[in-house]
C-alpha positions, 0 to 999 in steps of 0.5 A: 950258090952254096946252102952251106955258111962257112967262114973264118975268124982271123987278125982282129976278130979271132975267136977267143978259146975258153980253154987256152984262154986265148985269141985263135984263128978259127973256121965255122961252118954251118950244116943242118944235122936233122931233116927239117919239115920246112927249109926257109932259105933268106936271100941277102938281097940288102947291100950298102957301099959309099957310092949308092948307100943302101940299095937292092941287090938285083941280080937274078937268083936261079931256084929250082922247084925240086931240091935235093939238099944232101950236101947240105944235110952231109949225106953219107959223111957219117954226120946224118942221124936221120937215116930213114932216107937217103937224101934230102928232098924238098919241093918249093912250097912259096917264094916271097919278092920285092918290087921296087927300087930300094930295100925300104921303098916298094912292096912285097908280094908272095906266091905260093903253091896249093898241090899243083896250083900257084897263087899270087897274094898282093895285099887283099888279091889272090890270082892263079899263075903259071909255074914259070912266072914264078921261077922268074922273080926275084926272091928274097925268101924261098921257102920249101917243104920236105917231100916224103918218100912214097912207101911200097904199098902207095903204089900198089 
């Protein structure tokens, strides 16, 4: 799974060209310029088709708990102004799921980390649970939080 959007505009949805006042076939691509504090990464998880209409996407999505962003961010492709650090380290900080059967039908809940403790809220409960139960759920939303660089005199 890639972080990075890509795409292309061809045949009917050419991009139009305010300066050659035209229709073209174009590339986008999408990369963060900057570090962001917080990285949310929104799963697809809605797809629709004729046969099952809309339905939920169920396949198992793999996340790790420490991610290291620079492809994403362009680490040392000369497009990376934030230079204070080499690369792009985040830790996961909550993932929200849906339980249930169809994108409208069923229920939301959320895990999320305090230190080294994750919580599970499910409406007006709170209960503590392993790391591992939460690397095994099906995330629409995953959000991680930029993890400093410790400096030389935090480990003296």
């Amino acid at each position: 799974v890639s972080l990075q959007a890509t795409g292309r505009f061809v045949g009917e949805n050419q991009f139009y060209c305010d300066i050659c006042q035209a229709k073209k076939d174009a590339e986008w691509r999408v990369t963060l310029q900057r570090r962001p504090q917080s990285l949310l990464i929104s799963l697809r998880r809605t797809l629709w088709n004729k046969e099952k209409g809309l339905h939920k996407d169920k396949r198992m999505v793999k996340f790790p708990v420490e991610l290291d962003a620079s492809d994403l961010l362009e680490v040392g492709k000369k497009k990376f102004p934030d230079e204070d650090f080499e690369g792009c380290h985040y830790k996961l900080a909550a993932v929200v799921s849906h339980s249930g059967s169809t994108p409208i039908v069923g229920h939301y809940i959320c895990y999320a980390r305090n230190g080294d403790q994750w919580f599970l809220f499910n409406d007006s409960s709170v209960t503590s649970v392993m790391e591992s139960s939460v690397l095994d759920v099906q995330p629409f939303i995953l959000l991680y939080e930029r993890r400093e660089i410790p400096s030389v005199n935090d480990e003296i």
